[in-house]
C-alpha positions as CSV (number, residue, x, y, z in Angstrom):
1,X,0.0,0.0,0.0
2,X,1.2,3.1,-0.8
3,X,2.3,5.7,1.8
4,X,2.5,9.4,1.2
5,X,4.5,11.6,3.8
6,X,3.0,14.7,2.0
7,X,0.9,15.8,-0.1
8,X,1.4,18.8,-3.1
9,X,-0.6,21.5,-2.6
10,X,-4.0,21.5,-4.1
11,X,-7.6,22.3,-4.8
12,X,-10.9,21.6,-5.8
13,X,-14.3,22.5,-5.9
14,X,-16.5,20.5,-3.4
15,X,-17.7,18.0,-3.5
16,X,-14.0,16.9,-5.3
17,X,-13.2,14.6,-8.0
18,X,-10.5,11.6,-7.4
19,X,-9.4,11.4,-10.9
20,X,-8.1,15.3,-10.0
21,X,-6.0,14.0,-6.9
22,X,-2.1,13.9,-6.7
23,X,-1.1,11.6,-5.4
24,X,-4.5,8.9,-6.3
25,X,-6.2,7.6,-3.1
26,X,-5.9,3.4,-2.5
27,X,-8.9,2.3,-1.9
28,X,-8.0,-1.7,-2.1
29,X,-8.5,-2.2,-5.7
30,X,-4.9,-3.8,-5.8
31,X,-4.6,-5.1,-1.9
32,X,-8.0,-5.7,-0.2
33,X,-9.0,-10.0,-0.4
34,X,-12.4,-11.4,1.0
35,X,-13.0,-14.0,2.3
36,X,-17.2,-14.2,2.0
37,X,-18.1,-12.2,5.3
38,X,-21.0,-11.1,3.8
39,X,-21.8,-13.3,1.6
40,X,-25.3,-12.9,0.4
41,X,-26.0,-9.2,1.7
42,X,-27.4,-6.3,0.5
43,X,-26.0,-3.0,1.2
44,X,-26.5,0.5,0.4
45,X,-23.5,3.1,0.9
46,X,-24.3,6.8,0.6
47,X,-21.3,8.5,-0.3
48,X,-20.1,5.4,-2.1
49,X,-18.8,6.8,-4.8
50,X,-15.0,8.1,-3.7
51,X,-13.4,8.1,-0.6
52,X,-14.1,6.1,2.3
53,X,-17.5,5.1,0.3
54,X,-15.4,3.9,-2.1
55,X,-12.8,1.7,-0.7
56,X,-16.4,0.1,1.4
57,X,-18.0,-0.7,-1.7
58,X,-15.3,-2.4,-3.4
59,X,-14.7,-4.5,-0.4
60,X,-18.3,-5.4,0.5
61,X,-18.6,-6.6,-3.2
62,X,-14.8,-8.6,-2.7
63,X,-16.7,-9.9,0.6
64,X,-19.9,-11.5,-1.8
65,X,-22.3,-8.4,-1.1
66,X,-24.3,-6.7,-3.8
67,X,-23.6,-2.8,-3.1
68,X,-26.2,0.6,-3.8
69,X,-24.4,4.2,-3.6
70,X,-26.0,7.6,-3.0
71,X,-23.9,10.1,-4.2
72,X,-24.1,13.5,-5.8
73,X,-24.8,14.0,-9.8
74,X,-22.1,15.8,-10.5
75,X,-19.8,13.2,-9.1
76,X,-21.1,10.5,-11.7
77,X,-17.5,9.6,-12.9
78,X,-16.0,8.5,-9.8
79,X,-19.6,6.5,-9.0
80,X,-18.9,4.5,-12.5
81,X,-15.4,3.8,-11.1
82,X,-16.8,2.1,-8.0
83,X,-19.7,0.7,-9.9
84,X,-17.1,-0.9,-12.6
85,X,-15.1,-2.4,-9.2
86,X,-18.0,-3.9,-7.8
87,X,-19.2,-5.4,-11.1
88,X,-15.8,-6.7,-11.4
89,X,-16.0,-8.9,-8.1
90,X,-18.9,-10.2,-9.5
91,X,-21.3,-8.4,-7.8
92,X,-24.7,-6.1,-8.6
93,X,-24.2,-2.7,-8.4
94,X,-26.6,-0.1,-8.7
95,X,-26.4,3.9,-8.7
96,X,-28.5,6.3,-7.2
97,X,-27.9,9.7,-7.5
98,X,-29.5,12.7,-5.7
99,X,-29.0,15.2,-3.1
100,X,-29.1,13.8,0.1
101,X,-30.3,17.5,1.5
102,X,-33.1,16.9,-0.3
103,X,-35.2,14.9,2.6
104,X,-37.7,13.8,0.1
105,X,-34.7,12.3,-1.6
106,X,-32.7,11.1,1.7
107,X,-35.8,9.1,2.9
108,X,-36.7,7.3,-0.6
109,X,-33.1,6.4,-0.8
110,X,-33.6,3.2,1.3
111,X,-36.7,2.4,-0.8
112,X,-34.9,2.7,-4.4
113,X,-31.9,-0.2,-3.1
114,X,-34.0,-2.3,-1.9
115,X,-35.7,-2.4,-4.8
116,X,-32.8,-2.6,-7.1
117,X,-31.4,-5.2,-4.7
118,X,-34.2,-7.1,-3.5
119,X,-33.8,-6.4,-0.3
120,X,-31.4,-4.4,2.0
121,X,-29.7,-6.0,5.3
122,X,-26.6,-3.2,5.7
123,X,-26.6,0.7,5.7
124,X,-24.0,2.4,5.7
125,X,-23.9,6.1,6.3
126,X,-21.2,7.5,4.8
127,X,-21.7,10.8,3.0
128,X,-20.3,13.7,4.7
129,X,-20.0,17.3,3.8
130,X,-16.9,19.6,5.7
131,X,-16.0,23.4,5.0
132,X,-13.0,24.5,6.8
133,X,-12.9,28.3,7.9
134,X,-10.8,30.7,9.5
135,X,-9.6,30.6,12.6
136,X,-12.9,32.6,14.5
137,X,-16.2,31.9,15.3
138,X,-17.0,35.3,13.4
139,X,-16.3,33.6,9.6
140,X,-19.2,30.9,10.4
141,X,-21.2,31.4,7.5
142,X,-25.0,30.2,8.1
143,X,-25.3,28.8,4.6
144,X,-22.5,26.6,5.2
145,X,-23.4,25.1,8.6
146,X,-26.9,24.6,7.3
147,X,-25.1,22.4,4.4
148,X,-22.9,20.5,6.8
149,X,-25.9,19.6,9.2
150,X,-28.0,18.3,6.7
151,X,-25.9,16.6,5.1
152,X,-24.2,14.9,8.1
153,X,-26.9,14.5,10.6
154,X,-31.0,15.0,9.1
155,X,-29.7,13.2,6.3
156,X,-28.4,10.5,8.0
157,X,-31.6,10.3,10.2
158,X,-33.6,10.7,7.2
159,X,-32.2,7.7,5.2
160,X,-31.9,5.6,8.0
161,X,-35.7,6.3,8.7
162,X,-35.9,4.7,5.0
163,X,-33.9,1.8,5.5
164,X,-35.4,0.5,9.2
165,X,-38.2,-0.2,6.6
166,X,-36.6,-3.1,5.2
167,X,-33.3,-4.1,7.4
168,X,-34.2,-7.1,8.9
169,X,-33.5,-9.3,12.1
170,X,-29.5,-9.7,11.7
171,X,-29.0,-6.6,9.7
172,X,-26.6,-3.7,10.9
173,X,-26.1,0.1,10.6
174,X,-22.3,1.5,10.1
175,X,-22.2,5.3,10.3
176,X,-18.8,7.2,10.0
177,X,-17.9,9.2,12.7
178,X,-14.7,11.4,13.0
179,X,-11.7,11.8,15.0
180,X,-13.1,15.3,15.1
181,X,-16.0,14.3,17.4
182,X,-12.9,13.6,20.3
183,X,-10.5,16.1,19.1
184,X,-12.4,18.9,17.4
185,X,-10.4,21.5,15.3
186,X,-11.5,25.0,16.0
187,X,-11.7,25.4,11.8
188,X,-14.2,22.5,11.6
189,X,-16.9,23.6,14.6
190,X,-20.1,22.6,12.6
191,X,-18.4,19.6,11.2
192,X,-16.8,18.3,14.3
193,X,-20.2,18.8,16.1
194,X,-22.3,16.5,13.7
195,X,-19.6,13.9,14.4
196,X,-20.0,13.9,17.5
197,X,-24.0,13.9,17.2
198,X,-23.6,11.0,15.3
199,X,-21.8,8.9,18.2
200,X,-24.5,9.6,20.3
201,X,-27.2,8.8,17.3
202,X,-25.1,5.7,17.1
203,X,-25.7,4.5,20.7
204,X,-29.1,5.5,21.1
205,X,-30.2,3.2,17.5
206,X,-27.9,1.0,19.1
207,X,-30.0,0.5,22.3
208,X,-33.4,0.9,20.9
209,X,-33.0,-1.5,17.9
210,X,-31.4,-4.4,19.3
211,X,-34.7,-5.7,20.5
212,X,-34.8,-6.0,16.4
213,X,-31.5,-7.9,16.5
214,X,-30.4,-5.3,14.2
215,X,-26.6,-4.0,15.4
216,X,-25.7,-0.1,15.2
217,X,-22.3,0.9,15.5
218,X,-19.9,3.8,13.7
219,X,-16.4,4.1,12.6
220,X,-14.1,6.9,13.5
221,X,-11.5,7.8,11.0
222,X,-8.8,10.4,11.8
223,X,-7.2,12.0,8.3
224,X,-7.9,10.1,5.1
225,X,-6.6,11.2,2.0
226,X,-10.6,11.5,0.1
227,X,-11.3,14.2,-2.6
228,X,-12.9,16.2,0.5
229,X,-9.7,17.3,2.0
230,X,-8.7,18.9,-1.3
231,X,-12.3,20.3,-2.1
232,X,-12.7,22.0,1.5
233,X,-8.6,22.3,2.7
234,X,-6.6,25.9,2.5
235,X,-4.0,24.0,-0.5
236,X,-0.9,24.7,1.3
237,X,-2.7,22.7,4.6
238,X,-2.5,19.7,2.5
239,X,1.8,19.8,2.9
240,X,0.9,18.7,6.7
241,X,-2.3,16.5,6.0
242,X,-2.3,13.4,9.0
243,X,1.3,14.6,10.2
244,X,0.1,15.1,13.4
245,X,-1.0,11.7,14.4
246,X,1.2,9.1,16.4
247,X,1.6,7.4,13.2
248,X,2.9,10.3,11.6
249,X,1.0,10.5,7.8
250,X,-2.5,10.4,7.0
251,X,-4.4,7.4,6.2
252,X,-6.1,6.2,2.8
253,X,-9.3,5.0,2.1
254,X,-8.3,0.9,1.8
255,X,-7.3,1.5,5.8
256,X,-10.6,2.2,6.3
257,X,-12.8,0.0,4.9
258,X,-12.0,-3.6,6.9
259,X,-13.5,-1.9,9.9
260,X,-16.2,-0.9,8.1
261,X,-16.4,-4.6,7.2
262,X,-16.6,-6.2,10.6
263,X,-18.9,-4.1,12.1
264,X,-20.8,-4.7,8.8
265,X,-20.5,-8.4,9.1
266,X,-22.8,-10.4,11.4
267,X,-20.5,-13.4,11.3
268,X,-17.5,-11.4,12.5
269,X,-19.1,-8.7,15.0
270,X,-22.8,-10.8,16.2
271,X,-22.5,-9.1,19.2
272,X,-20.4,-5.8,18.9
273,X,-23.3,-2.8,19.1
274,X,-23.1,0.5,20.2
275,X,-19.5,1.0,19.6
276,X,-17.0,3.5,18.1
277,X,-14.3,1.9,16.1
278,X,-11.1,4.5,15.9
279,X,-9.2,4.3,12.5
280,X,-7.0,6.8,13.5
281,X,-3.3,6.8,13.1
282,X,-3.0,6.6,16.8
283,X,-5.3,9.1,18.2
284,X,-7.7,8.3,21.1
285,X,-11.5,8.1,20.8
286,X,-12.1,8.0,24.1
């Protein structure tokens, strides 16, 4: 897997593009091996189509899972890259795309995979939405806070609404967290604070739907090199992206996705629920 100590200075407009990135992400297509963990399943990814949402989707499909991804029109090349990935493991694939701040949108999304894929039995929340600022409180712009908190948070309610429809007894909720929820960065208040929601969503599902037998947990990753840092990063930032963890460089997408995997799995993680798993280069989510 390849390892960048820094990265050139760049930009994009959000949401970014990965064919636009120097160096390219890794989201497993070369590295990442199943081994049938979930076999069988049916799983819808918002986000799915770079990134984090990516590197999921190819592995779910590498782990015998048919995969459905929300993701944004405009990002319709990178969601035939990870469509073409999935299909090559053998796997259905099936795009939806649509604005997941639209709530009419966000709560039919469920509705649309399941009927593409017969069925749904994992969700995973992915899609996020970040604008760094200055330094103050003062350059909060409403406009963008309003994006970032429908995006991360009513979205995420609203499509999990959707999908409680139709995830059955066994079935499981991953929703991605951030490092920012424990160690919030002053540029990233409105961000950090959804993240941070979103651990406490993901405890409360946890406790009210495992009467259902269905298992809620989230991931927490600390800097991964996605199209977002470049679309929503100062450039020259990007020269220090993920130097500031104990391991020392920023993660990619591929180290993401196996711990997306077992919480995903109900072979591997029957009885994990309620849990934040830290992918973090060493810092604490505790």
């Amino acid at each position: 897997m390849a390892h960048h100590d820094q990265f050139p200075p760049q930009q994009q407009e959000p949401p970014g593009l990965t064919g636009a990135m120097d160096p390219t992400p890794d989201h497993g297509e070369a590295s990442y091996q199943g081994s049938g963990r979930l076999s069988g399943r049916r799983a819808l990814i918002t986000g799915g189509d770079s990134g984090i949402g990516r590197a999921a989707a190819i592995a779910f499909a590498r782990e015998g899972a048919d995969v459905a991804i929300g993701y944004l029109a405009v990002e319709q090349e990178d969601a035939e890259e990870t469509a073409r990935w999935v299909r090559e493991a053998g796997r259905t694939a099936c795009l939806l795309p649509g604005d997941l701040t639209d709530e009419s949108f966000a709560r039919g999304l469920a509705q649309q995979a399941a009927d593409a894929l017969g069925g749904l039995d994992v969700l995973v929340n992915n899609a996020g939405y970040q604008m760094a600022r200055g330094t103050s409180i003062d350059t909060l712009d409403s406009a963008d806070v309003d994006r970032v908190i429908r995006t991360n948070l009513y979205a995420l309610l609203w499509v999990t609404q959707g999908a409680l429809r139709h995830l059955p007894r066994g079935g499981a909720i991953v929703n991605i967290s951030s490092i920012q929820a424990y160690e919030p960065s002053g540029t990233l208040v409105d961000y950090a604070s959804t993240k941070a929601a979103i651990n406490n969503v993901t405890v409360n599902l946890a406790g009210e739907l495992g009467a259902r037998g269905i298992r809620v947990n989230a991931v927490a990753p600390g800097p991964v090199w996605t199209p977002l840092q470049p679309a929503t990063q100062d450039a020259e930032h990007l020269t220090e992206f993920g130097a500031n963890v104990p391991l020392g460089r920023a993660g990619q997408p591929a180290e993401v996705a196996p711990a997306i995997v077992f919480l995903a799995s109900e072979r591997d993680a029957s009885y994990v629920s309620g849990t934040v798993l830290g992918v973090t280069g060493g810092r604490p989510v505790f």
